[in-house]
C-alpha positions as a Markdown table, in Angstrom:
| # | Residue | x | y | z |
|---|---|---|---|---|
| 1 | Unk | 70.4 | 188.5 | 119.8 |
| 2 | Unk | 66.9 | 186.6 | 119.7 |
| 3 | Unk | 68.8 | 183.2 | 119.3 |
| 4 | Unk | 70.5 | 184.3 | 122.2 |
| 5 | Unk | 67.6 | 185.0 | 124.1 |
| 6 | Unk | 65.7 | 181.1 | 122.9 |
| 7 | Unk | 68.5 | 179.6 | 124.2 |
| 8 | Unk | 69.0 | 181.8 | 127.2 |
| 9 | Unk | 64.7 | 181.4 | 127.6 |
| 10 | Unk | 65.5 | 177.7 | 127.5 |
| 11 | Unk | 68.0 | 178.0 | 130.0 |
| 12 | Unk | 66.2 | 179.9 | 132.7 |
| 13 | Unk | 62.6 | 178.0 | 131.9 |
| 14 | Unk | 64.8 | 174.6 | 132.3 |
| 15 | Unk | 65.9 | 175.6 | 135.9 |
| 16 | Unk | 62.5 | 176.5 | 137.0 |
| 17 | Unk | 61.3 | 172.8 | 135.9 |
| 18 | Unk | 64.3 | 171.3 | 137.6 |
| 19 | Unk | 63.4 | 173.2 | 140.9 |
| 20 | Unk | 60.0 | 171.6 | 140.7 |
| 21 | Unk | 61.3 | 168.8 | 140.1 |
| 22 | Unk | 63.4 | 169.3 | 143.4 |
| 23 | Unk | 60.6 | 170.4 | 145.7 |
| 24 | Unk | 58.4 | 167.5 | 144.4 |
| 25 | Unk | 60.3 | 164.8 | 144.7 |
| 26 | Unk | 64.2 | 165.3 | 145.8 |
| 27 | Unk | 67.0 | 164.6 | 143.6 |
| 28 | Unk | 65.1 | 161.9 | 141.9 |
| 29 | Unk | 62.7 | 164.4 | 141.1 |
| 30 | Unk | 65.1 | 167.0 | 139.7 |
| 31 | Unk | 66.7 | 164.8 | 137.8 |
| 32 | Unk | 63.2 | 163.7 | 135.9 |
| 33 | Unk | 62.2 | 167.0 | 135.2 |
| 34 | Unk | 65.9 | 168.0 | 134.1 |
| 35 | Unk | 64.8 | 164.9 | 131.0 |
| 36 | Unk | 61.6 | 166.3 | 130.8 |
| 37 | Unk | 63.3 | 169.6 | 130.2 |
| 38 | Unk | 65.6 | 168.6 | 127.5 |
| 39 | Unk | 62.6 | 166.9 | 125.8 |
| 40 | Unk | 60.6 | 170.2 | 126.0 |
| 41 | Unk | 63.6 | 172.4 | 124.7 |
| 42 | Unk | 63.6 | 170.0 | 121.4 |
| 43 | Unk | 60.3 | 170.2 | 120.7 |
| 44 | Unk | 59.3 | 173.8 | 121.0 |
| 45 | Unk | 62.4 | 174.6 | 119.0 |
| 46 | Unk | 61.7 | 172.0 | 116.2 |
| 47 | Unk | 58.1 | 172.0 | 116.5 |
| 48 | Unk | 57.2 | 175.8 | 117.6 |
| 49 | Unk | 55.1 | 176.4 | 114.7 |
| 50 | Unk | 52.6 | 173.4 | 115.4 |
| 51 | Unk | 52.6 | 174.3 | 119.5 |
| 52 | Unk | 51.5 | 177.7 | 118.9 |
| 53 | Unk | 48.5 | 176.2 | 116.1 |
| 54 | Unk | 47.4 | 173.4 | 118.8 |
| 55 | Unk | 47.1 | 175.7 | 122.1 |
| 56 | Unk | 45.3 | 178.5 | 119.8 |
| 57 | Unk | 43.0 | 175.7 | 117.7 |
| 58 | Unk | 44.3 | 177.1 | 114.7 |
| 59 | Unk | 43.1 | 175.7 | 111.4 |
| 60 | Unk | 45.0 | 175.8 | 107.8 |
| 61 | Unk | 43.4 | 177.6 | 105.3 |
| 62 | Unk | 43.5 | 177.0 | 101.1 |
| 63 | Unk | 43.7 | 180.1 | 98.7 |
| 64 | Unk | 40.5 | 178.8 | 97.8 |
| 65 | Unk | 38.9 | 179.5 | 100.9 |
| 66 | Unk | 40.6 | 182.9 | 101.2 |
| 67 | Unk | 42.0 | 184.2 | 98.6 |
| 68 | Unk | 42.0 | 187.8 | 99.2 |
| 69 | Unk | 44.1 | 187.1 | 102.6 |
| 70 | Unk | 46.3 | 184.7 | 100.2 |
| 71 | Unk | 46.8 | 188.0 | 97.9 |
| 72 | Unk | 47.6 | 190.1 | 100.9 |
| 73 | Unk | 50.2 | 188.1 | 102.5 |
| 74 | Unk | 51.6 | 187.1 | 99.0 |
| 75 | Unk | 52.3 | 190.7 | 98.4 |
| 76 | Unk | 53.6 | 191.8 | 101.2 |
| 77 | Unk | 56.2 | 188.9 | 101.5 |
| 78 | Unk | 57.3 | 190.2 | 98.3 |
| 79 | Unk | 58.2 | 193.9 | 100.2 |
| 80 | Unk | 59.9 | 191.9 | 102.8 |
| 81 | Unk | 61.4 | 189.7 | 101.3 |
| 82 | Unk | 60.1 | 186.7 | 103.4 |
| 83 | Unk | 58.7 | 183.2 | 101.8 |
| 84 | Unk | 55.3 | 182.6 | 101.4 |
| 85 | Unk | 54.2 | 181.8 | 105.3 |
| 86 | Unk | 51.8 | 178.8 | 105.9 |
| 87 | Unk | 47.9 | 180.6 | 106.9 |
| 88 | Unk | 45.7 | 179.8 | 109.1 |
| 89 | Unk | 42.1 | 180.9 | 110.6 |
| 90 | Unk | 41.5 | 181.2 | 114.3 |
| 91 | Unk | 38.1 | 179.9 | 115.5 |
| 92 | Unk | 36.7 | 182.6 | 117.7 |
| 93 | Unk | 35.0 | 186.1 | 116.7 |
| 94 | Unk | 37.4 | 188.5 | 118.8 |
| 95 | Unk | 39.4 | 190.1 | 115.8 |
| 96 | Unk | 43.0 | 189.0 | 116.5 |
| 97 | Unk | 46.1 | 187.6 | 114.8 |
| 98 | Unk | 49.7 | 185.8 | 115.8 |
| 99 | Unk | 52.9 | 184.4 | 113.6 |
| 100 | Unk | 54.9 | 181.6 | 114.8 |
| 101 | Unk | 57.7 | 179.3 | 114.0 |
| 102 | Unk | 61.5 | 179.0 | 114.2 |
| 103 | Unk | 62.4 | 180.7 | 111.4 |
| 104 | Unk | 61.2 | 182.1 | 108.0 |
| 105 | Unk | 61.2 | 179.1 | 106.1 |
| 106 | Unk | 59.4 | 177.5 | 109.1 |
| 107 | Unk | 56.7 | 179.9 | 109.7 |
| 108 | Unk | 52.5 | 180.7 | 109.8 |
| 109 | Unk | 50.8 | 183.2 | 110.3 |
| 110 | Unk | 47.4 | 182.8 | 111.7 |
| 111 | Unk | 43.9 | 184.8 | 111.8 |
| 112 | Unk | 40.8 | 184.8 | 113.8 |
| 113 | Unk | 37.6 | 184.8 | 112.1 |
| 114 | Unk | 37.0 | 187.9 | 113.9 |
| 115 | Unk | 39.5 | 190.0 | 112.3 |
| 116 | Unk | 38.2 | 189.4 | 108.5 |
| 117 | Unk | 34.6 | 190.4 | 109.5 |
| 118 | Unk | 35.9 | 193.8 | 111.4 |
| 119 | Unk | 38.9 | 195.1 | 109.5 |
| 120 | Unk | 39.0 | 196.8 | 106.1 |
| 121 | Unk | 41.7 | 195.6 | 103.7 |
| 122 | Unk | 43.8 | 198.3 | 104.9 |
| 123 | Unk | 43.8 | 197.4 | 108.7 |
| 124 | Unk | 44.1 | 194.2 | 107.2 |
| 125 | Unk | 47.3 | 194.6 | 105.5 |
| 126 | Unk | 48.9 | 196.5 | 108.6 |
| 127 | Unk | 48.0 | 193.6 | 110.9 |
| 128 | Unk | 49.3 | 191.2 | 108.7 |
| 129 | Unk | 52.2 | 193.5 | 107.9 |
| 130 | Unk | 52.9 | 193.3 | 111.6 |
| 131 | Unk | 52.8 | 189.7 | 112.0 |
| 132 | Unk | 55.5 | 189.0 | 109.3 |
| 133 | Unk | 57.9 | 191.7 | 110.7 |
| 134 | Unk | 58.2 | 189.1 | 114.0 |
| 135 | Unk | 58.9 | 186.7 | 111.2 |
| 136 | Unk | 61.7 | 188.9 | 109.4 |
| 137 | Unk | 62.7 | 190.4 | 112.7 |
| 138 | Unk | 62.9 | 186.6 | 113.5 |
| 139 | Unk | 61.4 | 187.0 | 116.9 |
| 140 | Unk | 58.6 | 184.4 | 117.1 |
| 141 | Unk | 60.4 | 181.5 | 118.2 |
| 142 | Unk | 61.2 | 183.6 | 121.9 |
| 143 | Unk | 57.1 | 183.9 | 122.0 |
| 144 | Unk | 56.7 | 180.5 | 121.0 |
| 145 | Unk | 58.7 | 178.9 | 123.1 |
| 146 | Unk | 57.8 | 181.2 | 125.8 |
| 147 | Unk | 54.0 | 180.2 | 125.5 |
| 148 | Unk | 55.4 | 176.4 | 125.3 |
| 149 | Unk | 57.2 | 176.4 | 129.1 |
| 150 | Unk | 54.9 | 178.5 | 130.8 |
| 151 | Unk | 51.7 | 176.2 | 129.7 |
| 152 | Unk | 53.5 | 173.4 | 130.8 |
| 153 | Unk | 54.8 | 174.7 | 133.8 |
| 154 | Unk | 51.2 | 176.1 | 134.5 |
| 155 | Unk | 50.1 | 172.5 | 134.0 |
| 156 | Unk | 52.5 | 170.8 | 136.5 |
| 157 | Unk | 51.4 | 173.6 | 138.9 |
| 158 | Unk | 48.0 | 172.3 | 138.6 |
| 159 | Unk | 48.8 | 168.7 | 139.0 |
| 160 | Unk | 50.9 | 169.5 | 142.0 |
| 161 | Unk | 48.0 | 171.1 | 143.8 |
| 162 | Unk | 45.6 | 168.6 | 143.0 |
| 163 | Unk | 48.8 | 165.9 | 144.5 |
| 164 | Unk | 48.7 | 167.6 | 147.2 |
| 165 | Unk | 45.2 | 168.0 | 148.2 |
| 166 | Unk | 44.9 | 163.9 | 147.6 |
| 167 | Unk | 48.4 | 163.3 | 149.0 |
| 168 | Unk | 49.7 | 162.5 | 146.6 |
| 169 | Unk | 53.4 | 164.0 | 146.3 |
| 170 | Unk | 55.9 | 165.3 | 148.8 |
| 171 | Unk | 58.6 | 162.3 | 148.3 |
| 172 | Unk | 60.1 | 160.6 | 151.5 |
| 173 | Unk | 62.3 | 162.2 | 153.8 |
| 174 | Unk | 65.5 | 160.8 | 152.6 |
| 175 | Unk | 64.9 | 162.8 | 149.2 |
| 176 | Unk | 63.8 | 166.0 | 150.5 |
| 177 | Unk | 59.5 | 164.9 | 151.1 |
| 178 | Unk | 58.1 | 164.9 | 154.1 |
| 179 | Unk | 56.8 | 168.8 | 155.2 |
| 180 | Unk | 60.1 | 169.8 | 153.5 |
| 181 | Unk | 59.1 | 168.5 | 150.4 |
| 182 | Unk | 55.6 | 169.3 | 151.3 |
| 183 | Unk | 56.4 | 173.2 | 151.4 |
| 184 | Unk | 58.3 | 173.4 | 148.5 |
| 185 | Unk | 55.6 | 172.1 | 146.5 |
| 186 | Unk | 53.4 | 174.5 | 147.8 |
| 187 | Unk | 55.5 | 177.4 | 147.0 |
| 188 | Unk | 56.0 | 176.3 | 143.6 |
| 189 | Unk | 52.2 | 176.0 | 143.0 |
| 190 | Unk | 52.1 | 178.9 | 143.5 |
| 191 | Unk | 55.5 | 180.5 | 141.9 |
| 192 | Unk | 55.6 | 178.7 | 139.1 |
| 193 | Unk | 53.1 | 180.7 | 137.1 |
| 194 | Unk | 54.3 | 183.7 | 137.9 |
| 195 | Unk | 57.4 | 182.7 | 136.8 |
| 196 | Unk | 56.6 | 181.7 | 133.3 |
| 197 | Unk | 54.3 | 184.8 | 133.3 |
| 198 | Unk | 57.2 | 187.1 | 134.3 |
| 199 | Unk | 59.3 | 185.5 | 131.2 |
| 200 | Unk | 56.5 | 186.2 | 128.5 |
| 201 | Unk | 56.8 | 190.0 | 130.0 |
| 202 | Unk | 60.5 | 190.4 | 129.5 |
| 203 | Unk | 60.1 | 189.3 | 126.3 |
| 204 | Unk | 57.0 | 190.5 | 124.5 |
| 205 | Unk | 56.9 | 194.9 | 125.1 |
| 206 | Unk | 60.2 | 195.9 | 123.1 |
| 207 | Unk | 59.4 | 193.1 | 120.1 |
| 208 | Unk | 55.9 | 194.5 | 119.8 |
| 209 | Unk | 57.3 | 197.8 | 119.5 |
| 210 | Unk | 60.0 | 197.0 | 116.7 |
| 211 | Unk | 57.1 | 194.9 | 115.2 |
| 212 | Unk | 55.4 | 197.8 | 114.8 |
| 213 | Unk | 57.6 | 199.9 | 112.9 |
| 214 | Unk | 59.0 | 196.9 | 111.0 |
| 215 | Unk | 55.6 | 196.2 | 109.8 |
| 216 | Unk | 54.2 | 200.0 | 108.9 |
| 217 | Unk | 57.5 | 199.8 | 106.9 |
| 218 | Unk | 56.7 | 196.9 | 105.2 |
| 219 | Unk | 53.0 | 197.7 | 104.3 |
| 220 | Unk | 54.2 | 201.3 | 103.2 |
| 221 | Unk | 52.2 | 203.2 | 105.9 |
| 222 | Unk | 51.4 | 203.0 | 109.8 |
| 223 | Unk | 47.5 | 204.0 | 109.4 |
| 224 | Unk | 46.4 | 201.1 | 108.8 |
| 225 | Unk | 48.2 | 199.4 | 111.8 |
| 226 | Unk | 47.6 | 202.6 | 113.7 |
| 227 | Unk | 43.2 | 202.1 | 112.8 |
| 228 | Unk | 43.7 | 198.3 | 113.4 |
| 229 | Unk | 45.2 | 198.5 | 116.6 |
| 230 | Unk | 42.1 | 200.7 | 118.0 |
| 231 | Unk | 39.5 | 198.9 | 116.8 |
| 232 | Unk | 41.0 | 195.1 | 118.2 |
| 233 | Unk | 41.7 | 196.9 | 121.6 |
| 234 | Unk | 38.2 | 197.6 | 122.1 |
| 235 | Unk | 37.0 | 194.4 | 120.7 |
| 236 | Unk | 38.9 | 192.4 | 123.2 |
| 237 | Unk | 37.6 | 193.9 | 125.6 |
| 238 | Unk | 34.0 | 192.9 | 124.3 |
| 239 | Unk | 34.4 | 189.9 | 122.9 |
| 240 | Unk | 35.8 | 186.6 | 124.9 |
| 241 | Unk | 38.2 | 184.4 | 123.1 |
| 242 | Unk | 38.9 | 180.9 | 124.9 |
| 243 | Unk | 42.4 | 180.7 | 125.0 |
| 244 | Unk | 45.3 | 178.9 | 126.6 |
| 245 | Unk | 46.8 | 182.1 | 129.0 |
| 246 | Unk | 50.2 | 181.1 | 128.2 |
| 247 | Unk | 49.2 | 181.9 | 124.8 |
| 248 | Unk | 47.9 | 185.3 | 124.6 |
| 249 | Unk | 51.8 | 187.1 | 124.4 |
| 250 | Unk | 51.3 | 185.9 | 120.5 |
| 251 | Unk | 48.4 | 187.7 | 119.6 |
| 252 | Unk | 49.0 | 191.5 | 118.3 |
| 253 | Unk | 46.8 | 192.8 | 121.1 |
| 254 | Unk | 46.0 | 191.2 | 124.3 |
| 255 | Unk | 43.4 | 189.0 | 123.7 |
| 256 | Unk | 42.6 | 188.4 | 127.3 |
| 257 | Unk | 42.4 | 192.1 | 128.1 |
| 258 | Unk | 38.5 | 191.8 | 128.8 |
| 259 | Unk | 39.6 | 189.9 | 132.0 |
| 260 | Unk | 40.7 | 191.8 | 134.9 |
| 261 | Unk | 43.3 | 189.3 | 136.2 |
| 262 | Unk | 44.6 | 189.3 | 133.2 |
| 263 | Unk | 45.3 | 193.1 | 133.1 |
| 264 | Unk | 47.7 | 192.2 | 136.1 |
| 265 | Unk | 50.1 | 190.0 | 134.0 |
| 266 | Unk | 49.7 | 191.7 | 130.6 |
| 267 | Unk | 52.3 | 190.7 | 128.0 |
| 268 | Unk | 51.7 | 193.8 | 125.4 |
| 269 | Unk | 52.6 | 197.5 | 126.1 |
| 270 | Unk | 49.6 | 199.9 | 125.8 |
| 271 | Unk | 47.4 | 200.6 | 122.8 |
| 272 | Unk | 48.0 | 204.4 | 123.3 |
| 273 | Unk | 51.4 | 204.1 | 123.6 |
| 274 | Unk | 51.8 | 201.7 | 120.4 |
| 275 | Unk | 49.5 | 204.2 | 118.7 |
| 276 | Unk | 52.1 | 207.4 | 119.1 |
| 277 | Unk | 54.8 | 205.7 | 118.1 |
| 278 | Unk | 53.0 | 204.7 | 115.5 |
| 279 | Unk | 52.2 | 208.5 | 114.4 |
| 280 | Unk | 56.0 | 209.4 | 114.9 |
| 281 | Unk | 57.0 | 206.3 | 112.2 |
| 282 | Unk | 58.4 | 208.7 | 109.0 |
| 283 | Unk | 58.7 | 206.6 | 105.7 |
């Protein structure tokens, strides 16, 4: 089902660009953005794991350096049954964490500085517990390449308004420009977004839930997830983390929740609600 959903993801994300393309610059346009789709679709799939790293500024971490978190994860692959995932820390102080990449073998799970100085090794352990159930539940690549399309697509949005305000796009009138083309680039300024926020949506609520109890089953209880979970809400909503938006559907809890635009388009189902189901996990 979530291979179905990457390449359906793909699919859908791949139109939008090709619509862009369409109100940019006419069939020529379309047909760029259709490469520049196909180019996309190959490297968030193949390359997932290092997107996810480079928008969050993610940085690998030796056993050296941490090897209580080494022991952690080490052990609780062993429950699952998952290889050893590649770690990394996340420079900011907002407690936090994320997994990525395309498959098991292919995977990292990553760490904010935050979340070490915060949680005891209990919390710990439920987080992390968490994060490696979207690896065995295999449903980080959909996030991943979620997070890819909709910064791009955020991106092009951007460049698009800034064309327009110098004049620079619209095509001719043979390919769709003039006020045609003009108005079309206008409403995909401002669709496009909301497009790619929309996806990360339909994608991230019902994972985070199975996450949940995939992970208090892994790390033999939910009380530590359950105690995590409380004490990263409020954090976020204290502490600013500069982040990529397209980004923040990775991260166990919202960490742009501290932003009241970002409350609009949030990609995680509530604390409170997590928290219940949490209580009502038996193992």
């Amino acid at each position: 089902m979530n291979n179905f959903k990457v390449w359906l993801l793909m699919g859908i994300l791949s139109i939008i660009l090709v619509l862009i393309g369409g109100a940019v610059g006419g069939s020529n346009g379309a047909a760029l953005f259709f490469l520049i789709s196909l180019g996309m679709n190959f490297f968030s799939y193949y390359y997932s794991d290092k997107i996810a790293i480079k928008m969050t500024g993610s940085r690998p971490v030796s056993k050296e350096e941490a090897p209580e978190l080494f022991n952690i994860v080490q052990s609780l692959t062993e429950r699952a049954g998952l290889p050893m995932p590649r770690l990394y820390i996340t420079p900011s102080a907002q407690p936090n964490a994320f997994a990525t990449g395309r498959n098991p073998e292919h995977s990292a799970v990553a760490v904010t500085e935050g979340l070490l100085k915060i949680l005891n090794r209990i919390e710990i352990e439920g987080v992390l517990a968490h994060e490696l159930a979207h690896i065995k539940n295999r449903d980080v690549l959909v996030g991943t390449v979620a997070a890819a399309f909709a910064g791009a697509i955020t991106m092009i949005a951007n460049i698009l308004q800034w064309g327009l305000m110098f004049g620079g796009v619209g095509g001719d009138d043979d390919e769709g420009g003039g006020l045609l083309g003009l108005a079309g680039s206008l409403l995909m300024i401002f669709l496009a977004p909301i497009a790619a926020m929309l996806i990360q949506m339909a994608i991230s609520r019902s994972r985070e839930y199975q996450a949940d109890d995939t992970g208090s089953r892994i790390a033999g209880s939910s009380n530590g997830l359950s105690n995590a979970l409380l004490k990263l809400e409020s954090a976020a909503g204290r502490i600013p983390m500069q982040l990529n938006p397209a980004a923040s559907h990775l991260f166990i809890v919202n960490p742009l929740s501290g932003l009241s635009v970002a409350r609009l388009f949030s990609t995680h189902p509530p604390i409170s609600e997590r928290v219940r189901r949490l209580g009502d996990i038996k193992i």
